[in-house]
C-alpha positions in Angstrom: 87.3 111.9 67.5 86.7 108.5 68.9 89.2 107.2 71.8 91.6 104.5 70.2 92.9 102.1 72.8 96.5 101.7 73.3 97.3 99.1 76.3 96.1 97.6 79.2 97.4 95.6 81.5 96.5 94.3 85.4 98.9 93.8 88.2 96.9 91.0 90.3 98.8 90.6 93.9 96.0 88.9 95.0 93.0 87.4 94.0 91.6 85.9 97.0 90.2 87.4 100.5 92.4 86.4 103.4 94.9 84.8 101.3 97.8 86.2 103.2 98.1 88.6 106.4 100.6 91.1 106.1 101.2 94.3 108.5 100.4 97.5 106.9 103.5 99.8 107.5 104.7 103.7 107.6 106.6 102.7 104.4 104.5 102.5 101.1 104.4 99.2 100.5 104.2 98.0 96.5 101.4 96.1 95.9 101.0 96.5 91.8 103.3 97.4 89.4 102.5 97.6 85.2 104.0 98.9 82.3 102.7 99.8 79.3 103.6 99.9 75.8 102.4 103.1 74.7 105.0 103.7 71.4 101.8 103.7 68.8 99.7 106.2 70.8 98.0 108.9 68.9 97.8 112.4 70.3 95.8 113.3 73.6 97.1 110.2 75.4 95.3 109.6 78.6 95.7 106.8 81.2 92.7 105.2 83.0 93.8 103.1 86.3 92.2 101.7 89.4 93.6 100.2 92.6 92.3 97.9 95.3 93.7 96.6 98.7 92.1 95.4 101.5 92.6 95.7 105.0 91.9 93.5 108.0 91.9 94.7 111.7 91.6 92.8 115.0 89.8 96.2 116.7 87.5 98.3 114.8 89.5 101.9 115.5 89.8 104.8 113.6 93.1 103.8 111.0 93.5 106.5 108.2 95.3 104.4 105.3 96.7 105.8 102.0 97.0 105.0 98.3 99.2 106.1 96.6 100.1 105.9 92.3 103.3 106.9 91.0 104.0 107.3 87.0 107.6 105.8 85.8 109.1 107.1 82.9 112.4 107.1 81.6 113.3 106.2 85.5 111.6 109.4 86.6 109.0 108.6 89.4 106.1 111.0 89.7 103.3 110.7 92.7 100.1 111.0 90.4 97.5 110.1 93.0 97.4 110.0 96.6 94.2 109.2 98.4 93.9 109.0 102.1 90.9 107.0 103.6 89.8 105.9 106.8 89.1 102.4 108.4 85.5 102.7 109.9 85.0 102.5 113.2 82.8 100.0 113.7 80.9 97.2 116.7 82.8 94.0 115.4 85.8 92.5 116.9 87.2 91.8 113.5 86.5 94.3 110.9 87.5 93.6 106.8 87.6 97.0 104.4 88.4 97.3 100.9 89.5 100.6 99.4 89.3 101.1 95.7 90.6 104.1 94.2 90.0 105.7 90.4 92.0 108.6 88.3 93.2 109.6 85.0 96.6 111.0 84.4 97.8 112.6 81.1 101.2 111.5 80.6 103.5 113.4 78.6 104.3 111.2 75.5 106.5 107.9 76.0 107.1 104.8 74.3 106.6 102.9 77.3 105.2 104.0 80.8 105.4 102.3 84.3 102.8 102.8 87.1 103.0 101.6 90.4 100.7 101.7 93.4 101.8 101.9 97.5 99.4 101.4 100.3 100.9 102.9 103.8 99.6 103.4 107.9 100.9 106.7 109.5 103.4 106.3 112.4 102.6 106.0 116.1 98.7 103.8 115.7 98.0 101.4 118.8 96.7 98.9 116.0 98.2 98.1 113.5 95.8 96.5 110.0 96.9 93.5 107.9 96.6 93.7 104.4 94.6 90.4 104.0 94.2 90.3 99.9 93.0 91.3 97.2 94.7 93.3 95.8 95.3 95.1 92.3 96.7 98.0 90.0 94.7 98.2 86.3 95.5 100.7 84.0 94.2 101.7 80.2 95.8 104.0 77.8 93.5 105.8 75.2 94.9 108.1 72.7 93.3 110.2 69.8 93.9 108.4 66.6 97.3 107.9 65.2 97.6 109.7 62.2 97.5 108.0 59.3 101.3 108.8 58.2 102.3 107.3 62.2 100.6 103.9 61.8 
């Protein structure tokens, strides 16, 4: 059966490279939220998303950062994806990385769902990155069909 799309929506924090320098911190910091409306959804919903954020560091040292996506419903929060990548080591003084991250979740059915997305630093690093921009949270619901009687 072919997918039938349900919502989209984009959470744009930043658009630009180097648009703003904020530290990256122990504590997940937000840097999307989006809800959508997924009330007319047909069986087999399913939930695309993607997530980007860069990170800008003075030193080129090993810095392992993580992404995380959490799923809102009905003020439940669920962790749906959690990815933890490191910043390269590499020769330049001033080293720029974007991390883009992919999944699917499979909600259980909701009229409207909520996802968010954290980036965090562990504790205890000599240097600290910036998050320097851009930075985004997209996400596409796909359902089966509604049935003809649901529409």
């Amino acid at each position: 059966m072919p997918n039938f799309l349900v919502d989209s929506q984009v959470s744009q924090g930043a658009s630009f490279a180097n648009i703003f320098s904020v530290p990256a911190t122990t504590t997940p910091a937000l840097f999307g939220t989006l809800g959508l409306n997924t009330a007319d959804a047909g069986p087999n919903l399913h939930v695309h998303f993607s997530a980007t954020v860069t990170l800008s560091s003075l030193v080129s040292v090993l810095v392992p950062v993580t992404i995380t996506v959490v799923r809102i419903i009905n003020g439940v929060s669920t962790t749906i994806y959690t990815a933890t990548e490191s910043l390269p080591i590499g020769g330049a003084l001033l080293t720029t990385d974007v991390f883009t991250i992919s999944g699917i979740d499979v909600p259980p059915a909701a009229d409207f769902i909520i996802y968010q997305s954290f980036v965090s630093i562990p504790a205890g690093l000599a240097v600290i990155p910036n998050r320097v921009g851009p930075e985004s949270l997209q996400a596409v619901a796909y359902s089966d069909a509604p049935l003809a009687d649901e529409v």
